[in-house]
PANUKE-504761 format. One line per field, with one value per residue (C-alpha): residue in one letter; chain; x negated, y negated, z negated. Coordinates in nm, 4 decimals, always signed. Example, Ala and Ser with C-alpha at 12.3 -4.5 7.8 and 13.67 -1.06 7.14 Angstrom:
2
rest: c(A, S)
kette: c(A, A)
X: c(-1.2300, -1.3670)
Y: c(+0.4500, +0.1060)
Z: c(-0.7800, -0.7140)
REM end
This chain:
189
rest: c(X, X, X, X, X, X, X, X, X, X, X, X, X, X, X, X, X, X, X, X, X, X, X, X, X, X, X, X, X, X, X, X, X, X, X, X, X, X, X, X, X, X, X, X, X, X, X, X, X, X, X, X, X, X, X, X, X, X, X, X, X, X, X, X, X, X, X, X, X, X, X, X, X, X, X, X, X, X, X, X, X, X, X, X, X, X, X, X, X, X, X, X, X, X, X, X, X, X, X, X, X, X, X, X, X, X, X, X, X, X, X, X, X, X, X, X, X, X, X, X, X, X, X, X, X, X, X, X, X, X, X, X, X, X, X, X, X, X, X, X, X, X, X, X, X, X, X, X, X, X, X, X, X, X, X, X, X, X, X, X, X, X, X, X, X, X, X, X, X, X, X, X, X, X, X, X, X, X, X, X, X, X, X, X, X, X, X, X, X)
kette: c(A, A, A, A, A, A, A, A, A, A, A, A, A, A, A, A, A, A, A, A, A, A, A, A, A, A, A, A, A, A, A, A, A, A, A, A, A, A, A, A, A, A, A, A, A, A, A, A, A, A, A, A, A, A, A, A, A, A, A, A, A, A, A, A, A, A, A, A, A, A, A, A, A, A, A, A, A, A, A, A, A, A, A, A, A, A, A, A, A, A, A, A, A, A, A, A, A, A, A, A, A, A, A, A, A, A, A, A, A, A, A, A, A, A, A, A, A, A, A, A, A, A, A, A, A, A, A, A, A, A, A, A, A, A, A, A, A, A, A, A, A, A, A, A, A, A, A, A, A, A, A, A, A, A, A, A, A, A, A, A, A, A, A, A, A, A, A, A, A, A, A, A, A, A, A, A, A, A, A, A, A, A, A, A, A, A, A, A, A)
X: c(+0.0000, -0.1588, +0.1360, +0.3611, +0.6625, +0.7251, +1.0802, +1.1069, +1.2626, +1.0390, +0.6646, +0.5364, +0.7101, +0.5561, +0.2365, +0.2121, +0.3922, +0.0725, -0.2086, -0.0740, -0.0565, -0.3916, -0.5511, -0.3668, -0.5752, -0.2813, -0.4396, -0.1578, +0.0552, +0.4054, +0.5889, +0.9047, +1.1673, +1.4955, +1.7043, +1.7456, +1.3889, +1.3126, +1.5641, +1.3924, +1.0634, +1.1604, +1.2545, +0.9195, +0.6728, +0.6779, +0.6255, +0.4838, +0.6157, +0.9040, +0.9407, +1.2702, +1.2586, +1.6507, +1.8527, +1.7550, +1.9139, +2.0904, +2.2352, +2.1559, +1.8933, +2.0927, +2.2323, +1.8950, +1.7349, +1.9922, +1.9106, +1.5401, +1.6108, +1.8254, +1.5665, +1.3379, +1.0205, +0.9413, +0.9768, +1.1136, +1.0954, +1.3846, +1.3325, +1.6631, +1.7734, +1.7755, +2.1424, +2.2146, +1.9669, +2.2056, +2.4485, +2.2332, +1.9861, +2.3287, +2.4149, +2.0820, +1.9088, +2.0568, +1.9019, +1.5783, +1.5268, +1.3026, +1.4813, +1.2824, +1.4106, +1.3088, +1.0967, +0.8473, +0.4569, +0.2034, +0.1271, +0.5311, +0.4902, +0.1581, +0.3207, +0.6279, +0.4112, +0.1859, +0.5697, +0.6533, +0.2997, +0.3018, +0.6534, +0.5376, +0.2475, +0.4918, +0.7693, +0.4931, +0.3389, +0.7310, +0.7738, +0.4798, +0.5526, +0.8845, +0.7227, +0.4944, +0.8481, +1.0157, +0.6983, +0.6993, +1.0722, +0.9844, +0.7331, +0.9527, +1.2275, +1.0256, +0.8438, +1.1565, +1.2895, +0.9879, +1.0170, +1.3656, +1.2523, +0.9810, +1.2680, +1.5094, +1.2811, +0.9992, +1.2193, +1.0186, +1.1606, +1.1252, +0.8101, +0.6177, +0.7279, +0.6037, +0.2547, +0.2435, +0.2638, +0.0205, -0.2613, -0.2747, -0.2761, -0.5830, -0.7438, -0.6861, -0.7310, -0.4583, -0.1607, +0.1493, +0.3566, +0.1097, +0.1358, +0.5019, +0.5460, +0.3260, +0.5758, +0.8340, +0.7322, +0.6692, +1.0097, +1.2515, +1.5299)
Y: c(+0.0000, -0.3412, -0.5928, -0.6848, -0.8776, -0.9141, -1.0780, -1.1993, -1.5442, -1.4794, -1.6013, -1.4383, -1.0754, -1.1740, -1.2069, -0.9158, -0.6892, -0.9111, -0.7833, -0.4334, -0.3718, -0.5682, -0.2931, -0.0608, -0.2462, -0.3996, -0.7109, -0.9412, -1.0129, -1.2568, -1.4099, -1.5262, -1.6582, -1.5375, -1.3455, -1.6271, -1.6926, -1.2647, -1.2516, -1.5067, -1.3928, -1.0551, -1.1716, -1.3149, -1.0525, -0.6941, -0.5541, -0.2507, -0.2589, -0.4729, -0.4817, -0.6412, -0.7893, -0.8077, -0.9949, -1.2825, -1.6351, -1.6170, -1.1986, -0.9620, -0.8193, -0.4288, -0.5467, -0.7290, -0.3568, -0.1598, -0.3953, -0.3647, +0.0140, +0.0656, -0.1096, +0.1724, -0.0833, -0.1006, +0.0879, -0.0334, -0.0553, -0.2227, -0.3244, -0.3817, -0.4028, -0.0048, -0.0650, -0.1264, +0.1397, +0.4617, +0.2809, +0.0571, +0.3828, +0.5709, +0.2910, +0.2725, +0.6165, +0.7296, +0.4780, +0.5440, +0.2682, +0.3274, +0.2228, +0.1511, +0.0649, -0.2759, -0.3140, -0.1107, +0.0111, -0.0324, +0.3140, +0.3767, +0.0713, +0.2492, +0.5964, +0.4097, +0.2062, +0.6291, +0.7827, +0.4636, +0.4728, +0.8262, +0.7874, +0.5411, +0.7614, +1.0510, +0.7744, +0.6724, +0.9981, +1.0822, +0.7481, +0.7972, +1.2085, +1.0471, +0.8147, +1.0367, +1.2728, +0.9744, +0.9227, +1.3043, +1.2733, +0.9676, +1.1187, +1.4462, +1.2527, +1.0779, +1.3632, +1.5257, +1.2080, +1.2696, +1.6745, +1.5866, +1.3468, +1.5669, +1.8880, +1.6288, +1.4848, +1.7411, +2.0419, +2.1922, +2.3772, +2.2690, +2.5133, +2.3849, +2.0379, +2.1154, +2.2497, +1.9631, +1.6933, +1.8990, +1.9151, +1.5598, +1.5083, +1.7149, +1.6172, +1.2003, +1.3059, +1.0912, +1.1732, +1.3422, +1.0669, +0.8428, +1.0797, +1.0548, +0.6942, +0.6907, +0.9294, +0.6975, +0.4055, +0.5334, +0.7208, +0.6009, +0.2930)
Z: c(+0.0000, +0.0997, +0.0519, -0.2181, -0.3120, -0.6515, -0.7294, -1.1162, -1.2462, -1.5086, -1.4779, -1.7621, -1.6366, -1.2197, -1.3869, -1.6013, -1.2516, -1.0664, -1.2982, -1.2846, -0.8770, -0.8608, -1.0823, -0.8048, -0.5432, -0.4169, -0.3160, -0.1015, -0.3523, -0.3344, -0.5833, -0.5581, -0.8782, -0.6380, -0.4183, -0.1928, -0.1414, -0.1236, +0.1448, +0.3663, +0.2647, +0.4009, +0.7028, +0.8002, +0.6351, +0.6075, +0.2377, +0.1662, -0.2056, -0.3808, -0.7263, -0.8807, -1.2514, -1.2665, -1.3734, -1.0972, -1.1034, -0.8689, -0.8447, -1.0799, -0.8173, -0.7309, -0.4411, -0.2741, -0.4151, -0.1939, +0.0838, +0.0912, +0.0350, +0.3652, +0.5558, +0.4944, +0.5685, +0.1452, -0.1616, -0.4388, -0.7707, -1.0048, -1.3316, -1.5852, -1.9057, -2.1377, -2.1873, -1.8134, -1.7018, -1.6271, -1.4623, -1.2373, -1.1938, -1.0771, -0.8102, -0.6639, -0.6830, -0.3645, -0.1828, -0.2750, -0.5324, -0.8474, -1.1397, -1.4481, -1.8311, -1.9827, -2.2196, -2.0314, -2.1571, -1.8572, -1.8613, -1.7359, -1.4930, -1.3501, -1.3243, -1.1351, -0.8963, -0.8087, -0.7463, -0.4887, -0.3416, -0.2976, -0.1300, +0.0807, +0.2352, +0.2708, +0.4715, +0.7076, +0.8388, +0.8447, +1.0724, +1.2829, +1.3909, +1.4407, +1.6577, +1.8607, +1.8567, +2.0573, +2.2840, +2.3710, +2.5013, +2.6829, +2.8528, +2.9146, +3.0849, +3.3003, +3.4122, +3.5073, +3.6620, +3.9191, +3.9177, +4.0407, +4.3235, +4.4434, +4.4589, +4.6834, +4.8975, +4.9468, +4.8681, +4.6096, +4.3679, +4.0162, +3.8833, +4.2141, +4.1337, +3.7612, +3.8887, +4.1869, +3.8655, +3.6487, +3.9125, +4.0234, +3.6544, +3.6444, +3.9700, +3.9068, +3.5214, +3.3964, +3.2124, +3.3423, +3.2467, +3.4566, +3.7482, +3.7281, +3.7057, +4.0048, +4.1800, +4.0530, +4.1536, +4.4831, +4.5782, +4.3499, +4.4920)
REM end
């Protein structure tokens, strides 16, 4: 994790949640005293991490921790009151939201902050097979987008098409995909 937002009308609380994630080597670190202000900070910068000292001046802070949550870009971790704790927790747990009971020791805080960053790693090797999952069907369509114009026009039939595509890809040594767009690009209205 390399960015943080931490959202707390308290300075004394931002401070103490600043000392903590700078011991994490989190090193770009945000403040801000409200919703209003995370909200638009959000919408400029990407965060790696949020953390929430509830309850904020101007919401108590669950909703803004749901709606960081369903964005999927940060973890986050909300801090509330003990007596509030369960039924907050309950409200935002399926989203994905670490809840966390105030007062809190900074040995809690710390184990917190290793669940989210561990989370975090697991989200973005999940995002970027997803990614090269999306890339791979990409390529596949377009490759049969060109298999198909090389069966109409040349009257090949699709596992000479498929071979044809592979062995230019080989010969020119470029990609399928590029050998395909080149067909493409060539053939296609």
């Amino acid at each position: 994790m390399d960015r943080a937002l931490i959202i707390s009308h308290s300075e004394k609380g931002a401070a103490h949640i600043a000392e903590i994630l700078t011991q994490a080597s989190i090193e770009n670190i945000t403040i801000v005293s409200n919703a209003g202000e995370a909200r638009r900070m959000l919408i400029e910068k990407d965060f790696d991490l949020c953390v929430i000292n509830a309850p904020l001046p101007d919401e108590f802070g669950e909703g803004l921790a749901r709606d960081i949550a369903e964005k999927g870009a940060s973890e986050v971790i909300l801090m509330v009151k003990a007596e509030l704790f369960d039924e907050i927790s309950d409200r935002v747990e399926e989203y994905g939201v670490i809840t966390i009971a105030k007062p809190i020791s900074k040995a809690f805080f710390w184990n917190a902050l290793k669940v989210a960053q561990a989370t975090h790693r697991k989200i973005k090797a999940i995002q970027n097979e997803n990614k090269k999952l999306i890339q791979k069907i990409e390529d596949i369509r377009i490759i049969d987008r060109a298999k198909c114009i090389l069966i109409s026009l040349f009257s090949m039939t699709e596992p000479e098409a498929h071979r044809y595509i592979e062995k230019q890809a080989m010969d020119t040594r470029v990609t399928r995909r590029e050998v395909a767009e080149k067909i493409l690009r060539t053939y296609e209205y």
